[in-house]
gemmi code that builds the backbone of each chain (N, CA, C; Angstrom):
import gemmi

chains = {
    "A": [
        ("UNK", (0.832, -1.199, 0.000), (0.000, 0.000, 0.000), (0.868, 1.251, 0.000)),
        ("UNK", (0.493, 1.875, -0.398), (1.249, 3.598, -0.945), (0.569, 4.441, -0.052)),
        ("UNK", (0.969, 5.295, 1.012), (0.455, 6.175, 1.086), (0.846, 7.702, 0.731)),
        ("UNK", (-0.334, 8.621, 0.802), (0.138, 9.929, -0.121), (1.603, 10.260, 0.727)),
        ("UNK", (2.051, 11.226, 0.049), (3.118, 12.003, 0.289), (2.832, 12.761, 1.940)),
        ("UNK", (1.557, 13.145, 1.871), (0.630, 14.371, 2.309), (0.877, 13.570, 3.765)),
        ("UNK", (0.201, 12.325, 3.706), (-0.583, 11.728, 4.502), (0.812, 11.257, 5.263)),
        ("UNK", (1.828, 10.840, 4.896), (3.458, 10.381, 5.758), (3.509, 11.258, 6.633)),
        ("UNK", (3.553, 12.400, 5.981), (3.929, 14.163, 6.349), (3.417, 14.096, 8.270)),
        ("UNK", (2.473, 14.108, 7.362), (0.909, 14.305, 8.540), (1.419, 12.963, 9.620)),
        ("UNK", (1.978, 11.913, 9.345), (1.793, 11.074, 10.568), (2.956, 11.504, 11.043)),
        ("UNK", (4.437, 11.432, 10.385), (5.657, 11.391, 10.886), (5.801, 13.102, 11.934)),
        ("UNK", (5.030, 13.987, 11.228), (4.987, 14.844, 12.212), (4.315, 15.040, 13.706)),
        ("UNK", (2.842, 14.044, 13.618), (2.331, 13.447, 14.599), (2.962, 13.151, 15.372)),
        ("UNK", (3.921, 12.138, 15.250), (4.411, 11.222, 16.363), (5.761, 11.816, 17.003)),
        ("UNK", (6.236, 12.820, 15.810), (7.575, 13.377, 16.428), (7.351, 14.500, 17.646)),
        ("UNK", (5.885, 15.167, 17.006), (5.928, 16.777, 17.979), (4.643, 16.841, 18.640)),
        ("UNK", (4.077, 15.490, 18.714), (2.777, 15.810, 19.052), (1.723, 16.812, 19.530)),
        ("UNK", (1.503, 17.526, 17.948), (1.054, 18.873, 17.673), (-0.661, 18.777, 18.177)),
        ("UNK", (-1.136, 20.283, 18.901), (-2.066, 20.515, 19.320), (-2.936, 21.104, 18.238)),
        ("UNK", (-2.360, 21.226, 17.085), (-3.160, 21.572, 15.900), (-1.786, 20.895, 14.563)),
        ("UNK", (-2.030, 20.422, 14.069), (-1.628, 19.931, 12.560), (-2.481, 20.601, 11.086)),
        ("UNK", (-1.557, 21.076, 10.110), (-2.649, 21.178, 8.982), (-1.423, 20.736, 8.068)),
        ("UNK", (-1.936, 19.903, 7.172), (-0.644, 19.895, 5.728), (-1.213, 20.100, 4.631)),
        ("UNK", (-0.544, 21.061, 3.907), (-1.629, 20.943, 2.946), (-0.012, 21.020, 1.533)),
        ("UNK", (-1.343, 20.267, 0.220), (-0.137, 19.907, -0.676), (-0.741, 21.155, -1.558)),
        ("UNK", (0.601, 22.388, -2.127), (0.670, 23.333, -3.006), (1.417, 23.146, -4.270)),
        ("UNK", (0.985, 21.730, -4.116), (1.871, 21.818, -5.995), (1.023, 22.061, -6.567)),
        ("UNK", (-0.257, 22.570, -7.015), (-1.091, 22.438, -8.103), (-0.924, 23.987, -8.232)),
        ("UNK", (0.055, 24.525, -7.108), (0.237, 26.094, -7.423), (1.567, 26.602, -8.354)),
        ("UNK", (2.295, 25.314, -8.904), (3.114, 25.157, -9.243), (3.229, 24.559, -10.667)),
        ("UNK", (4.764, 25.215, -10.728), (4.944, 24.337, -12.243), (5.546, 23.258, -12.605)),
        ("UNK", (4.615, 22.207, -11.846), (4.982, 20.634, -12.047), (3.349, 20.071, -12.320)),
        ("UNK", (3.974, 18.511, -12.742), (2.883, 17.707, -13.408), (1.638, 17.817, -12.568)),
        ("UNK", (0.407, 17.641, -13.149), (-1.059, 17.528, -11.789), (-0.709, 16.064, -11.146)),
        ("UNK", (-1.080, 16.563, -9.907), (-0.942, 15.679, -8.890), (0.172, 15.323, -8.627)),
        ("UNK", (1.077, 16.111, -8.705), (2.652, 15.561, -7.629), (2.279, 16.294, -6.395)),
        ("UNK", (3.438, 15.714, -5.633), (3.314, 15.886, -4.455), (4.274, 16.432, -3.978)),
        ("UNK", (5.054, 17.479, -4.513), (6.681, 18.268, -4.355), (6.330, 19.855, -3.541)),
        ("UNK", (5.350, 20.344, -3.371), (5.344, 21.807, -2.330), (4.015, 21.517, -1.283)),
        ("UNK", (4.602, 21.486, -0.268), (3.712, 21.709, 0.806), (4.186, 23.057, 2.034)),
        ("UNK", (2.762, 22.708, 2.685), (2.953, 24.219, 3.792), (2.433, 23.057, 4.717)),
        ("UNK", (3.049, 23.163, 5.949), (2.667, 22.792, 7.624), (2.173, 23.759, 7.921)),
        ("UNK", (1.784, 23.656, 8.935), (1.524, 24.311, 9.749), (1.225, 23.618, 11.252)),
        ("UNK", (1.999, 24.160, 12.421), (2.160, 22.959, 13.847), (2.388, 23.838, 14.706)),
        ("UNK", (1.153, 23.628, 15.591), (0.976, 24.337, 16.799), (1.469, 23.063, 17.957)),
        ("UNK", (2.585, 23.365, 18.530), (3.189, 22.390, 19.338), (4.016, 22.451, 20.427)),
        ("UNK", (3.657, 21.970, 21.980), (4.233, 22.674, 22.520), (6.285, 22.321, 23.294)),
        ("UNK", (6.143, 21.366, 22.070), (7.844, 21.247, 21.527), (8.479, 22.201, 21.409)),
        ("UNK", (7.577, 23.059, 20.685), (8.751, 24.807, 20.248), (8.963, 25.560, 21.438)),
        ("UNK", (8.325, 25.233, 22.804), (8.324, 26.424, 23.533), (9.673, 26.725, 24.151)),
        ("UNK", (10.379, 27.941, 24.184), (11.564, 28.167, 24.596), (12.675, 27.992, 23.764)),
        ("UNK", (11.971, 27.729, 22.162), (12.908, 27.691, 20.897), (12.902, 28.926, 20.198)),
        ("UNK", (13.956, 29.164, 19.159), (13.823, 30.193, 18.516), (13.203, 29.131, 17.011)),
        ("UNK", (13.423, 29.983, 16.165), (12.841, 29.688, 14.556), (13.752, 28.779, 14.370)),
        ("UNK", (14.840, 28.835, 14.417), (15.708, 28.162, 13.587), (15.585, 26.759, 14.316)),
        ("UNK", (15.885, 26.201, 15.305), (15.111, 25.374, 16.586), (14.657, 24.653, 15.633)),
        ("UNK", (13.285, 25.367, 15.940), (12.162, 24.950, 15.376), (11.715, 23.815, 14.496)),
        ("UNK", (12.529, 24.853, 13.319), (12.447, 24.731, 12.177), (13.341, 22.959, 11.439)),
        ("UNK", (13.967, 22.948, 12.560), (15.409, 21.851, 12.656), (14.108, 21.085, 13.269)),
        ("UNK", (13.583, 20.922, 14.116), (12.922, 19.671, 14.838), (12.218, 19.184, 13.159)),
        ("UNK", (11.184, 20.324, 12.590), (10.314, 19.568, 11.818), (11.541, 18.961, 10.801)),
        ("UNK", (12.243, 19.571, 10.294), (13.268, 18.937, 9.219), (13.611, 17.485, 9.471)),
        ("UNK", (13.919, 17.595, 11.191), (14.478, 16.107, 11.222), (13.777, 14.953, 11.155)),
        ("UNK", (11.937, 15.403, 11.668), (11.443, 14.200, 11.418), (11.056, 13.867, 10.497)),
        ("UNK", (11.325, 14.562, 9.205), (10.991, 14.754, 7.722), (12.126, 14.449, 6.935)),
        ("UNK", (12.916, 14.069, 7.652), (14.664, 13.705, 6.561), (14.103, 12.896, 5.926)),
        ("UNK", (13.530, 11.685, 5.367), (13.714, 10.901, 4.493), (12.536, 11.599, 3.762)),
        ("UNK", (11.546, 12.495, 3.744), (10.538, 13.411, 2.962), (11.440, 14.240, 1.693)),
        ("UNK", (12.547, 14.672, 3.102), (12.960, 15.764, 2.236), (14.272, 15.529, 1.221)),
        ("UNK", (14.775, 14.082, 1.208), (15.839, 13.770, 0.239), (15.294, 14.286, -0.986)),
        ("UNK", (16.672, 14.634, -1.800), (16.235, 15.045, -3.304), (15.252, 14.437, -3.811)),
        ("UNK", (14.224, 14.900, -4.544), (13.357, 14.417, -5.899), (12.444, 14.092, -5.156)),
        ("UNK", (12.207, 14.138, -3.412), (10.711, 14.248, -3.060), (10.523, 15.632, -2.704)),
        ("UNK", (9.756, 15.700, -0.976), (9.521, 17.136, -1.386), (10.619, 18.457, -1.801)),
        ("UNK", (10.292, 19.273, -2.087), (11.217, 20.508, -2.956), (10.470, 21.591, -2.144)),
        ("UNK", (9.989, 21.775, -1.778), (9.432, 22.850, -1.007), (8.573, 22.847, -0.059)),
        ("UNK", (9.136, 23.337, 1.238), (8.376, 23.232, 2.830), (7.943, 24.522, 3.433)),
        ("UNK", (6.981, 24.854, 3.293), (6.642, 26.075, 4.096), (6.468, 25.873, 5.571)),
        ("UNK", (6.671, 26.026, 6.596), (6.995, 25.973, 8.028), (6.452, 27.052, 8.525)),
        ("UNK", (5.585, 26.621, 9.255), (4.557, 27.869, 10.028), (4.771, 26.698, 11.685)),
        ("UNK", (5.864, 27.415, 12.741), (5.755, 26.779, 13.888), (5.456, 27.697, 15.283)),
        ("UNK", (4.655, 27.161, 15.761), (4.137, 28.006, 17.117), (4.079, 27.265, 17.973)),
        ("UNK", (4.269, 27.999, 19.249), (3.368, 27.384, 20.966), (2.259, 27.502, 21.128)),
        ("UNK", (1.293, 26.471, 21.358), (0.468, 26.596, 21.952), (-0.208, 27.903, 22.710)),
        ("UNK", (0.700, 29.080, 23.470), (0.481, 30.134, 24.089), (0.560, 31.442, 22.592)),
        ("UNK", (1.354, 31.137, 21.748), (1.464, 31.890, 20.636), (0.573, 31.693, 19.623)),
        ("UNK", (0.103, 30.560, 19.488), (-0.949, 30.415, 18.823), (-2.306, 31.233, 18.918)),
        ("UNK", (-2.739, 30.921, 20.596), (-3.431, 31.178, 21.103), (-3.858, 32.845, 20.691)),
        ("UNK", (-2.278, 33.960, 20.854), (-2.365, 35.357, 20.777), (-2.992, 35.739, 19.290)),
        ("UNK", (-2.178, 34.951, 18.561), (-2.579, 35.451, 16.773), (-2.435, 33.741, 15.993)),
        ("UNK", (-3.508, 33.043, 15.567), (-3.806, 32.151, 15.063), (-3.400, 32.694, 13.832)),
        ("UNK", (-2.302, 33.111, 13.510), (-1.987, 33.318, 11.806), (-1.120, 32.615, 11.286)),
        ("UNK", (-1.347, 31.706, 10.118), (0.080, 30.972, 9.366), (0.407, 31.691, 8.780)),
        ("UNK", (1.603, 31.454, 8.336), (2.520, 32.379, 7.266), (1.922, 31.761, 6.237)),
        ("UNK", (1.882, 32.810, 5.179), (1.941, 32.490, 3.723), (2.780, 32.200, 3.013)),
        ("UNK", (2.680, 31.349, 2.001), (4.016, 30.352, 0.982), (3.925, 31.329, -0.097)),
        ("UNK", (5.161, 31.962, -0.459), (5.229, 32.492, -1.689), (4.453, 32.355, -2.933)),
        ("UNK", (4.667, 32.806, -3.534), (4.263, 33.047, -4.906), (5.033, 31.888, -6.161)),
        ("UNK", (4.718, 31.102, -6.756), (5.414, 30.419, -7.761), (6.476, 31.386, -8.435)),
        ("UNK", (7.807, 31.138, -8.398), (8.571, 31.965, -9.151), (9.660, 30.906, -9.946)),
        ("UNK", (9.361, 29.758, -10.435), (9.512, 28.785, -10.645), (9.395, 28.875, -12.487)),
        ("UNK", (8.980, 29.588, -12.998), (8.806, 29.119, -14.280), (7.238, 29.645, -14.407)),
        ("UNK", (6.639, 30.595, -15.194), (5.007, 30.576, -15.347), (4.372, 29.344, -15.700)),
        ("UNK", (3.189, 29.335, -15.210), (2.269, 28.326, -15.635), (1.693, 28.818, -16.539)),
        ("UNK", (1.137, 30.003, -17.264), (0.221, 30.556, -18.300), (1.154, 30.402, -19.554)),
    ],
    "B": [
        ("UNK", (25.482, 21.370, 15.929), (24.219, 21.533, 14.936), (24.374, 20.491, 14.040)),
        ("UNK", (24.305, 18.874, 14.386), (24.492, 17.948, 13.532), (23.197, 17.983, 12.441)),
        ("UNK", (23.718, 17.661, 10.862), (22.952, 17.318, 9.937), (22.067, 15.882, 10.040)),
        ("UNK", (20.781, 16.684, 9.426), (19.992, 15.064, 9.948), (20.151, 13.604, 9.054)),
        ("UNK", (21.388, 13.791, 7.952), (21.336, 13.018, 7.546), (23.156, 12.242, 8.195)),
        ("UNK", (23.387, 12.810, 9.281), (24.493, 12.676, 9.594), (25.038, 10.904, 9.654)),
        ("UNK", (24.177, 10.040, 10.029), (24.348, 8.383, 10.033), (24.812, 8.061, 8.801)),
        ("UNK", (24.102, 8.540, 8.005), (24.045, 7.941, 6.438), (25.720, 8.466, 5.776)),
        ("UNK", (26.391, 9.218, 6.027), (27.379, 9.534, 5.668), (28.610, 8.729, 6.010)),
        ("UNK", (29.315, 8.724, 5.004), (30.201, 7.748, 5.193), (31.282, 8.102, 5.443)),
        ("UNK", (32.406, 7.678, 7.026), (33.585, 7.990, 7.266), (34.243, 8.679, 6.872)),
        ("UNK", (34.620, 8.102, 5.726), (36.228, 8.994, 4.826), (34.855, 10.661, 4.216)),
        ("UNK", (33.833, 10.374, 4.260), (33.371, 11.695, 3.870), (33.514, 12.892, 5.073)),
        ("UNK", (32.725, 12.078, 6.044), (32.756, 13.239, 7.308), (34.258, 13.404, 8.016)),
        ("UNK", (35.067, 12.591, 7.938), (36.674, 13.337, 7.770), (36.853, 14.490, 6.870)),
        ("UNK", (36.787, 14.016, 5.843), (36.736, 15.655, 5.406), (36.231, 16.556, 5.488)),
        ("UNK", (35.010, 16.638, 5.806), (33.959, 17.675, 6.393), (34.856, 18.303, 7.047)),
        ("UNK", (34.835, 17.551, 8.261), (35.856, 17.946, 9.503), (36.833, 18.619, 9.275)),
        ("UNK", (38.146, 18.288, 8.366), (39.002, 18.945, 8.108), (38.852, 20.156, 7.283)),
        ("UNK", (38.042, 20.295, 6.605), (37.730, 21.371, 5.266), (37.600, 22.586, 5.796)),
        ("UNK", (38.935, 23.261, 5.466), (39.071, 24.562, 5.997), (38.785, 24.832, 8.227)),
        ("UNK", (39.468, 23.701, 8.490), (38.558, 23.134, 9.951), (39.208, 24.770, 10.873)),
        ("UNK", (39.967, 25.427, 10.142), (40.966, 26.938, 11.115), (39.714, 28.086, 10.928)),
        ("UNK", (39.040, 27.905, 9.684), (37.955, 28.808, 9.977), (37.121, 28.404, 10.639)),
        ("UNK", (36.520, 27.670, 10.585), (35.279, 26.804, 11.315), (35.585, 26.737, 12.838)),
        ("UNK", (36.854, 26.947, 13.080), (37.534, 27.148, 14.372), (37.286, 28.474, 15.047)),
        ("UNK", (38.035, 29.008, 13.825), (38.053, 30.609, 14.031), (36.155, 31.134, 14.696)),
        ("UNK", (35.279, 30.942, 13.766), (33.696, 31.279, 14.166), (33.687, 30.490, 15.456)),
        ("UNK", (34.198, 29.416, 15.702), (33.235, 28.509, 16.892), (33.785, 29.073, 17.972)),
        ("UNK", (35.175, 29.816, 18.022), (35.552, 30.081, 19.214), (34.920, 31.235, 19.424)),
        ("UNK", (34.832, 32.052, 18.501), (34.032, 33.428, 18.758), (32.740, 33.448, 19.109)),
        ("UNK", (31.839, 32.533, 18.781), (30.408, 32.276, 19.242), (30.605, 31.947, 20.627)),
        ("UNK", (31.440, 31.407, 21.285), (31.792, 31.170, 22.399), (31.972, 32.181, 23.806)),
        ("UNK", (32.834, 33.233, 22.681), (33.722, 34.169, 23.751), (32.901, 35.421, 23.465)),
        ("UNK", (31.931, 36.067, 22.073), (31.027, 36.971, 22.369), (30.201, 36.405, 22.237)),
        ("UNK", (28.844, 38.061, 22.427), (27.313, 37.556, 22.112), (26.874, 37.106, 21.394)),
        ("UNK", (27.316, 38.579, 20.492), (26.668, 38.656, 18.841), (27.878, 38.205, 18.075)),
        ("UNK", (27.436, 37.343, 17.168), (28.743, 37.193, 16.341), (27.896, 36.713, 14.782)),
        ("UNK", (28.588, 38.013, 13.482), (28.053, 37.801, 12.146), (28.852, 37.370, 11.660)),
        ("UNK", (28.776, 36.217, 10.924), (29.143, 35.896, 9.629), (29.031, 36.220, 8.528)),
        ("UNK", (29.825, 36.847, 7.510), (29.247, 36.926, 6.220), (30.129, 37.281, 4.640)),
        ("UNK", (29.711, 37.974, 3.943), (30.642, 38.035, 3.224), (30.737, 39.253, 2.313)),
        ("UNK", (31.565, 39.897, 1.689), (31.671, 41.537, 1.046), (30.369, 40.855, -0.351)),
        ("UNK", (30.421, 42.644, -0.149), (28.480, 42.903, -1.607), (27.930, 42.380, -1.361)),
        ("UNK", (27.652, 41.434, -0.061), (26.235, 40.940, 0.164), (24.964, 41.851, 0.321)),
        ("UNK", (23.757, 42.126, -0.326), (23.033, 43.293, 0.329), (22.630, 42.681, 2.074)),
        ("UNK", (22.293, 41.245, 2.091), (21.573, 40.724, 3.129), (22.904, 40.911, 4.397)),
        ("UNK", (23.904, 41.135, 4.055), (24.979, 41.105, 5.143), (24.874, 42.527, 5.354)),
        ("UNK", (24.943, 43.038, 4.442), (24.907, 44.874, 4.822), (23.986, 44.901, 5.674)),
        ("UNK", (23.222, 44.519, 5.266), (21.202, 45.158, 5.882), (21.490, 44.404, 7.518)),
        ("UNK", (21.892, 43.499, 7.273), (22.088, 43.039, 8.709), (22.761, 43.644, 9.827)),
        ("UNK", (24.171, 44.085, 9.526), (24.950, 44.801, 10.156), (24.729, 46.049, 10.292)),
        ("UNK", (23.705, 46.790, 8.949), (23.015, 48.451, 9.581), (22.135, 47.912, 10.883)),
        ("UNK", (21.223, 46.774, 10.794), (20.080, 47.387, 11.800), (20.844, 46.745, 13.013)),
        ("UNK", (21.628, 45.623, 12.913), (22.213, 46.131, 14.620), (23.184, 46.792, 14.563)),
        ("UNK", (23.702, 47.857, 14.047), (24.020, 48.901, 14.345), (23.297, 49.863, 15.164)),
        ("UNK", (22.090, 49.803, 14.234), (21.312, 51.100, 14.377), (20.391, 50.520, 15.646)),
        ("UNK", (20.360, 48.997, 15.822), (19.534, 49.262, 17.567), (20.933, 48.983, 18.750)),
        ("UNK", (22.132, 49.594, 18.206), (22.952, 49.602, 19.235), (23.049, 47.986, 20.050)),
        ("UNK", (23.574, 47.413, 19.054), (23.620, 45.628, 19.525), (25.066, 45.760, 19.076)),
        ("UNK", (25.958, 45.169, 20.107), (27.759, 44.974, 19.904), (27.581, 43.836, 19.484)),
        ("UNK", (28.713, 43.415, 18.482), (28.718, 42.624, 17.367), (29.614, 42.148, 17.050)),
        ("UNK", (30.476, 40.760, 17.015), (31.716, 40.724, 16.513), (31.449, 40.308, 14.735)),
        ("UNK", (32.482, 41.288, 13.644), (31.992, 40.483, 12.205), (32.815, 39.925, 11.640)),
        ("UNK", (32.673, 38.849, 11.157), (33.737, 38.069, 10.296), (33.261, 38.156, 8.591)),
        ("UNK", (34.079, 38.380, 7.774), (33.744, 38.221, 6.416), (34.558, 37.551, 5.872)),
        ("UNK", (34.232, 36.617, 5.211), (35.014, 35.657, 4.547), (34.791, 35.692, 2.785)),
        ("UNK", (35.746, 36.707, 2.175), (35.172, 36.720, 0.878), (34.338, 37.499, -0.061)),
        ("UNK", (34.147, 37.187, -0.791), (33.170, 37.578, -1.734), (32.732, 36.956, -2.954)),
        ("UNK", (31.897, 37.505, -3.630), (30.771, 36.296, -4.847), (32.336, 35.345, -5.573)),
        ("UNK", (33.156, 36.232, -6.006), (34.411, 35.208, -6.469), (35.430, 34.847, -5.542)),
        ("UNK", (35.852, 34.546, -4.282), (37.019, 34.567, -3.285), (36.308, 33.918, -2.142)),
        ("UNK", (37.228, 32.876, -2.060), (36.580, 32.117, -0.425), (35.855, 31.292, -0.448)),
        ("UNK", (35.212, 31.228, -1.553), (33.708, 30.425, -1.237), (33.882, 29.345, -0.518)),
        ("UNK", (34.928, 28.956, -0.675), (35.131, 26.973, -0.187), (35.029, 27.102, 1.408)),
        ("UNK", (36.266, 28.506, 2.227), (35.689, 28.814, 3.590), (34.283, 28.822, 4.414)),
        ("UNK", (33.089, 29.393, 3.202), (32.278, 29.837, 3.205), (31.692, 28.048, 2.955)),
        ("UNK", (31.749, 27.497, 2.421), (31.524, 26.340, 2.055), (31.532, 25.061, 3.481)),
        ("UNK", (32.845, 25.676, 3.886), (32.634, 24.814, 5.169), (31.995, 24.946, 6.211)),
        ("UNK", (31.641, 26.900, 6.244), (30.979, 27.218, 7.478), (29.676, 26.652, 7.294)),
        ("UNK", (29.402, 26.935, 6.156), (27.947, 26.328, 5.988), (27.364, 24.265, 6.475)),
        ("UNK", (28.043, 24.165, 6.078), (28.258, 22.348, 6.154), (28.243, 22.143, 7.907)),
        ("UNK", (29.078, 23.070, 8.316), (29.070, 23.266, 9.761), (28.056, 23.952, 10.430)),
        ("UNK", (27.590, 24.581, 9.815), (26.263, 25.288, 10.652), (24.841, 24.767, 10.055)),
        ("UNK", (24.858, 24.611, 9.054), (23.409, 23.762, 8.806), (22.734, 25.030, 8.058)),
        ("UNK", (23.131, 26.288, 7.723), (22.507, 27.125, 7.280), (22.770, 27.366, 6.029)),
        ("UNK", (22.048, 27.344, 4.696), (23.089, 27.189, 3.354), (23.128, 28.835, 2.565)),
        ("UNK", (23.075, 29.914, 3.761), (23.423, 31.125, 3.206), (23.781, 31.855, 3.683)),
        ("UNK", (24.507, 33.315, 3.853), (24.741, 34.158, 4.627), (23.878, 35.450, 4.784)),
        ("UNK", (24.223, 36.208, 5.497), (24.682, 35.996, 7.214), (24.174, 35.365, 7.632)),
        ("UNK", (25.349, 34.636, 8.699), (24.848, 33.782, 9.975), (24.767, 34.275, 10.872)),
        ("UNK", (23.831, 34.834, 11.857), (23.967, 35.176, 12.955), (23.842, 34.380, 14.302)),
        ("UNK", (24.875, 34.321, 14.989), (25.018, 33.590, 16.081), (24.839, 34.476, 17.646)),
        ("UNK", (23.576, 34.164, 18.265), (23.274, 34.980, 19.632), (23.602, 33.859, 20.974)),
        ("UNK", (24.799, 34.729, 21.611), (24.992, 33.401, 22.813), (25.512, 31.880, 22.543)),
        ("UNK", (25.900, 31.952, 21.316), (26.010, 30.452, 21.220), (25.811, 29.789, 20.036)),
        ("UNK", (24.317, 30.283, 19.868), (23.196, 29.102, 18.931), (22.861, 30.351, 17.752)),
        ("UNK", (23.095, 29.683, 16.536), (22.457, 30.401, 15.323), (20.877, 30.733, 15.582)),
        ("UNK", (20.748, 32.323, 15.292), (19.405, 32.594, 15.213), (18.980, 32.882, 13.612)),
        ("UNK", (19.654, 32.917, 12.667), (19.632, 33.342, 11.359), (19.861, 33.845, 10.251)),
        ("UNK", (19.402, 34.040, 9.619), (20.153, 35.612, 8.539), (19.444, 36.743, 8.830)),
        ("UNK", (19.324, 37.321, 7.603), (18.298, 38.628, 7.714), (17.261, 39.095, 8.309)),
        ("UNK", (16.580, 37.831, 8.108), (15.239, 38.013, 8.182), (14.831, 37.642, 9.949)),
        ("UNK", (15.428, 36.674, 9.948), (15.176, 36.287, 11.905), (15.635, 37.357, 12.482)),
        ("UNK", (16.879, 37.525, 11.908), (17.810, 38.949, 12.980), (16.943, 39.630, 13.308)),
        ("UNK", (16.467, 40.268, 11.925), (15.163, 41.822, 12.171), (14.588, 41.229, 12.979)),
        ("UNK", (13.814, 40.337, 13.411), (12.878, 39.619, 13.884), (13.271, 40.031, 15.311)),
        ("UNK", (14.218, 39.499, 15.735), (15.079, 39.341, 17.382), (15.236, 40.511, 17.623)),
        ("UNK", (15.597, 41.488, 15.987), (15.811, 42.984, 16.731), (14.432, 43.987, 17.140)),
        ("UNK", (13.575, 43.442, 16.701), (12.425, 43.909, 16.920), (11.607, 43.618, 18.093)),
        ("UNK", (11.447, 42.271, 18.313), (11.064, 42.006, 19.557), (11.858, 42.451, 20.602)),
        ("UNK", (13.232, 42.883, 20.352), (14.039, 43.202, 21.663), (14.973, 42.059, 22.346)),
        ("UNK", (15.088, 41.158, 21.405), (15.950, 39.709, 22.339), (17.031, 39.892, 22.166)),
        ("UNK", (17.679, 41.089, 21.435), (19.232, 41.220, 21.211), (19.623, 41.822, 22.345)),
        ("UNK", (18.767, 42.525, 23.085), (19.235, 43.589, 24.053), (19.389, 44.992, 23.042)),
        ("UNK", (20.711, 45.309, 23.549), (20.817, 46.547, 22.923), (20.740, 47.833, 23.411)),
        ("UNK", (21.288, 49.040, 23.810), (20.312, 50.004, 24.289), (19.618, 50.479, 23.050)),
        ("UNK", (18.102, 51.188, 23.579), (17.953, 52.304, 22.730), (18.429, 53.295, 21.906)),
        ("UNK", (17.906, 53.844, 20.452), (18.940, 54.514, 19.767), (19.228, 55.810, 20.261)),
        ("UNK", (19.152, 55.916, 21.782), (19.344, 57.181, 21.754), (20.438, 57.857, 22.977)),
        ("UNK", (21.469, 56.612, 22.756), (22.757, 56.273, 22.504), (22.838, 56.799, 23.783)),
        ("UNK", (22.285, 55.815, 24.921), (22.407, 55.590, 26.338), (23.290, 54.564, 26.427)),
        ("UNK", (24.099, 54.807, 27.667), (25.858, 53.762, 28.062), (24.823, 52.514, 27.885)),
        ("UNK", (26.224, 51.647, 27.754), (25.455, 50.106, 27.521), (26.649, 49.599, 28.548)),
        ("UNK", (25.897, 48.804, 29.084), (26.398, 47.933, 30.266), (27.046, 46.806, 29.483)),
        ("UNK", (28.375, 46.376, 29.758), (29.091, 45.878, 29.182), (29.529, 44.199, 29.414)),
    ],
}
model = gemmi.Model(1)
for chain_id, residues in chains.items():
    chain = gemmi.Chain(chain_id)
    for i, (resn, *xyz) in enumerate(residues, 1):
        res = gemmi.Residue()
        res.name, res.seqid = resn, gemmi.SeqId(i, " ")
        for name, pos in zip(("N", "CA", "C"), xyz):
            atom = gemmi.Atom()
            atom.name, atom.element = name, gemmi.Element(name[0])
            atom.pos, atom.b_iso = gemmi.Position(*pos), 0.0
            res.add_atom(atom)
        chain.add_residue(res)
    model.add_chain(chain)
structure = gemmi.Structure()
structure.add_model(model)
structure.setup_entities()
């Protein structure tokens, strides 16, 4: 059995940071690759792993439980939106993933 | 700041890691050590400039290292990177632990985690 790209994402981050909010969502169709790959996503993880981390921290926890995600020729692009639980709480805002600058799609 | 693919690498590779340019990689680690602030970076960078105006300008002491430029060094620059886990410059190192380039710095300088006095160039406790 295969599971999505999406759906690994979503567990391996589960079990590493056991997040009080999870969202993954797949942004390749914002992109200029084939329909239905699975190469740009955005997290987003409200978790209270980060607390007393800076960004970069952070940003290293999700990477590591994502090393075998992120070897060449799978995903290519991670948007990382990481908060505490208490930061969440103040401003529930994810960051936004750029703009395709990749090549036009039109 | 081990790489997460650090297992998978093979001996005679991470020897060389190690050794590759290991007097600079020396040179930064002792200084992250012995000051606060400590930049990494390299000449015509705009993101190294921009970095070093605004802690200037919120009065944050700073030690800077430049290693180079777009043609000179890179391989120095090559190792710091391999060694820090960050694949661009500036590095900024607060206390110890990399907080970022550009963009985090502003970040730290804004919230106030650099310290700093105010710009209105009150003694700074040393």
């Amino acid at each position: 059995m295969n599971l999505s790209l999406a759906q690994t994402i979503e567990d391996k981050l589960k079990s590493a940071l056991s997040p009080e909010l999870l969202e993954v969502e797949n942004e390749s169709a914002n992109h200029n690759v084939p329909k239905g790959s699975e190469t740009h996503f955005r997290v987003v993880v409200v978790s209270r792993s980060f607390e007393g981390k800076l960004p970069v921290a952070r940003h290293q926890l999700v990477y590591k439980a994502l090393a075998e995600e992120m070897k060449p020729g799978r995903v290519h692009a991670l948007a990382i939106t990481s908060r505490t639980p208490a930061e969440w709480a103040a401003a529930a805002e994810a960051n936004v993933s750029p703009p395709c600058l990749g090549g036009s799609k039109s | 700041m081990s790489t997460t693919n650090a297992p998978k690498l093979s001996p005679a590779a991470a020897d060389k890691i190690a050794a590759f340019h290991a007097d600079t990689v020396r040179e930064v680690r002792e200084a992250i050590v012995r000051d606060r602030v400590v930049v990494v970076g390299m000449a015509q960078n705009p993101h190294v400039k921009n970095v070093l105006k605004a802690l200037e300008a919120a009065n944050v002491k700073f030690t800077y290292f430049e290693y180079g430029s777009y043609f000179s060094e890179w391989k120095k620059r090559l190792a710091l990177k391999l060694w820090s886990g960050w694949p661009t410059f500036p590095q900024v190192f607060v206390d110890g632990v990399l907080i970022g380039g550009e963009d985090l710095t502003k970040e730290a300088i804004a919230k106030g985690e650099l310290g700093g006095a105010p710009s209105t160039g009150a003694a700074q406790p040393s």
